[in-house]
VOBA-1610 file (N, C-alpha, C; in pm, whole numbers, padded with zeros to 5 digits, always signed):
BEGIN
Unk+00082-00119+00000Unk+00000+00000+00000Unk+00087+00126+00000Unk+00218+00124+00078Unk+00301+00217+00069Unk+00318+00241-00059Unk+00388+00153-00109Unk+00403+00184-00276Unk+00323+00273-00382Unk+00204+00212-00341Unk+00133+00315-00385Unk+00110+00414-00370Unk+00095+00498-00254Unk+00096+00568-00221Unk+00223+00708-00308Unk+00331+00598-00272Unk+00458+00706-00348Unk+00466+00723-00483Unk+00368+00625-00545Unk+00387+00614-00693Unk+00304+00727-00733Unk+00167+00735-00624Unk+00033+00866-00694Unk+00123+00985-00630Unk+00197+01025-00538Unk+00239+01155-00506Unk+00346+01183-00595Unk+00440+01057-00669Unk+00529+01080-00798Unk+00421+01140-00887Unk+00340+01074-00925Unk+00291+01124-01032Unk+00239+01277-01068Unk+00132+01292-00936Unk+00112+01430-00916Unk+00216+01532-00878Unk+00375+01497-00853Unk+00455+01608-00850Unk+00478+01655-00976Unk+00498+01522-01035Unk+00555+01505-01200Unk+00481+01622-01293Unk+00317+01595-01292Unk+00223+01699-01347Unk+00224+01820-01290Unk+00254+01865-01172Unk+00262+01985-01160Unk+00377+02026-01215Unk+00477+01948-01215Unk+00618+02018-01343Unk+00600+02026-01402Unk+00580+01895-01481Unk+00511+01907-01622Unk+00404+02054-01650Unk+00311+02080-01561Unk+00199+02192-01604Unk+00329+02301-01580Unk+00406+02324-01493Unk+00475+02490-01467Unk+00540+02514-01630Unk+00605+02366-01630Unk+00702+02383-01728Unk+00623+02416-01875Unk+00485+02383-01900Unk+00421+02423-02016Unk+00416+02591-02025Unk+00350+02622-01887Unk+00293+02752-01861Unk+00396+02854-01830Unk+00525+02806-01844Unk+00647+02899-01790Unk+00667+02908-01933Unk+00648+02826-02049Unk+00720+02855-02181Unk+00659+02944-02299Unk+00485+02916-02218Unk+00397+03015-02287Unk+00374+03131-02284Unk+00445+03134-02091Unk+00334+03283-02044Unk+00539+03354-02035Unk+00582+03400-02086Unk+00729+03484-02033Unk+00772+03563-02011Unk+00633+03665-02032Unk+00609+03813-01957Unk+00665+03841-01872Unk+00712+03891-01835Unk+00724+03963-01675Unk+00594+03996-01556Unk+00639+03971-01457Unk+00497+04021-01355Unk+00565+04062-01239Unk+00520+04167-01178Unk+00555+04215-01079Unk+00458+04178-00975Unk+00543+04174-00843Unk+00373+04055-00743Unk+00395+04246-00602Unk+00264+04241-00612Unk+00266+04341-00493Unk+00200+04273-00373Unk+00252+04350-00253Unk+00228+04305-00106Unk+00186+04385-00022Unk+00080+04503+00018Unk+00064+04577+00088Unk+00159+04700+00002Unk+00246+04751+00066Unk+00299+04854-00044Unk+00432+04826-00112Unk+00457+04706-00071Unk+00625+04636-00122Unk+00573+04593-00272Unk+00632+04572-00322Unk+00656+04557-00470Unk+00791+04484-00543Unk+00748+04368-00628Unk+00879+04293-00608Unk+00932+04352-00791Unk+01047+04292-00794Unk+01128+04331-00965Unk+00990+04227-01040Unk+01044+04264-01153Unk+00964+04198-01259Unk+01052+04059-01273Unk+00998+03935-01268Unk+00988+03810-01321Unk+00936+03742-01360Unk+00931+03647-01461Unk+00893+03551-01539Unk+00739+03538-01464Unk+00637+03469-01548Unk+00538+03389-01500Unk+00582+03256-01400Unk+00654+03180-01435Unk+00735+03036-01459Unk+00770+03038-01340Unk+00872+03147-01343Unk+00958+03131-01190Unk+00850+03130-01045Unk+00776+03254-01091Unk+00705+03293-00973Unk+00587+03165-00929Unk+00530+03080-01043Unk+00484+02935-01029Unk+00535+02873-00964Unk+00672+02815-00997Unk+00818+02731-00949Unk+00823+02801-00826Unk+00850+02880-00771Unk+00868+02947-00660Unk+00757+02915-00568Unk+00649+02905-00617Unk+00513+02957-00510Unk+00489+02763-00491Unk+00497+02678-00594Unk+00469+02573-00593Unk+00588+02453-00485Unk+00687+02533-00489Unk+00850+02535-00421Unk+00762+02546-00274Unk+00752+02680-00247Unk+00721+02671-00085Unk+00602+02615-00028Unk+00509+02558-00126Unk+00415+02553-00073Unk+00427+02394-00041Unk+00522+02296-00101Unk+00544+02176-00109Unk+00634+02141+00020Unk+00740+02223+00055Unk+00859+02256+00211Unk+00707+02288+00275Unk+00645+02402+00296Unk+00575+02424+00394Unk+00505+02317+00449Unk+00423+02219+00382Unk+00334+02098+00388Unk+00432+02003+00429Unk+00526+02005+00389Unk+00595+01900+00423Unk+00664+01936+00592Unk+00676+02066+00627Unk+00732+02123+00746Unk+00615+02136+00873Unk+00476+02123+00790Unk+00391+02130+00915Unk+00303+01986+00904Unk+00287+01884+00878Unk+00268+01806+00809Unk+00270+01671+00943Unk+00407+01713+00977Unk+00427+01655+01142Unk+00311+01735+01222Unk+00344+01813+01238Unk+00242+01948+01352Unk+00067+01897+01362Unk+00080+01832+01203Unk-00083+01793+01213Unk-00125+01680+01324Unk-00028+01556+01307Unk-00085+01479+01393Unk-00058+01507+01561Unk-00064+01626+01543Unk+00010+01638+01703Unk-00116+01698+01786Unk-00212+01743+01666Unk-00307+01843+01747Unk-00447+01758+01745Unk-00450+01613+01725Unk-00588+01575+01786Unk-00491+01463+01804Unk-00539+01386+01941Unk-00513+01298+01970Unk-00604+01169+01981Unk-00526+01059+01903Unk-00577+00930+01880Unk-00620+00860+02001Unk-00799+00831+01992Unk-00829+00731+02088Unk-00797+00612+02037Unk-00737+00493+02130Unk-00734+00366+02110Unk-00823+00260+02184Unk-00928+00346+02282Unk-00959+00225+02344Unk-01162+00269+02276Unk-01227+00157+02313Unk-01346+00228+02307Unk-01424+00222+02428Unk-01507+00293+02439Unk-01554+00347+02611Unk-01689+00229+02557Unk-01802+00172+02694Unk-01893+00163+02739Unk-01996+00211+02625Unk-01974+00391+02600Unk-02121+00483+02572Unk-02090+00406+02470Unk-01970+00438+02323Unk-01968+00423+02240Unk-02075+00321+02162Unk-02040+00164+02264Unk-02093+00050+02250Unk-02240+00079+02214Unk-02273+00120+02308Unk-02423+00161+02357Unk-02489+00231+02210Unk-02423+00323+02174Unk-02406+00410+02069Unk-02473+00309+01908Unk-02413+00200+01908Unk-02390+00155+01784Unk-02508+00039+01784Unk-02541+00024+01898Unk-02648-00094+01929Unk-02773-00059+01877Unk-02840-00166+01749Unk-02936-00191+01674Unk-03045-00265+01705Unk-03118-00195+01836Unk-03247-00248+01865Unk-03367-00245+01805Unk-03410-00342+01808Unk-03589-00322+01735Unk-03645-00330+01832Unk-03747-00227+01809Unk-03881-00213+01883Unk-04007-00276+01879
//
């Protein structure tokens, strides 16, 4: 099951290259990205894709741990639960 797993997240990295690398060759304009009143140089479409697709892949991968940290796994089941699931007829 692991395997698989790494084979569909290969694939979908692959297509998002694959898509930058189409859309970086089409679009080669320049764009300037503004931020409140900062203002960056002019670069490529491509890069600023590659770039944004860059951190957003480290970030997920940097908080990614953090997720399983903030609900914690029950392992046992209580009494109510039981009670809960029980299919009486009337």
């Amino acid at each position: 099951m692991k395997t698989l797993a790494n084979l569909v997240i290969s694939l979908v990295v692959a297509i998002w290259v694959v898509a930058i690398a189409i859309i970086s060759v089409q679009n080669a304009t320049p764009v300037s990205l503004k931020f409140f009143t900062f203002q960056s140089i002019q670069i490529p479409v491509g890069l600023v894709l590659a770039f944004s697709a860059g951190v957003g892949i480290i970030g997920v991968a940097l908080l990614q741990p953090l997720w399983g940290l903030s609900a914690p796994q029950r392992k046992y089941r209580s009494e109510d639960d039981a009670e809960f699931f029980v299919d009486d007829d009337f």
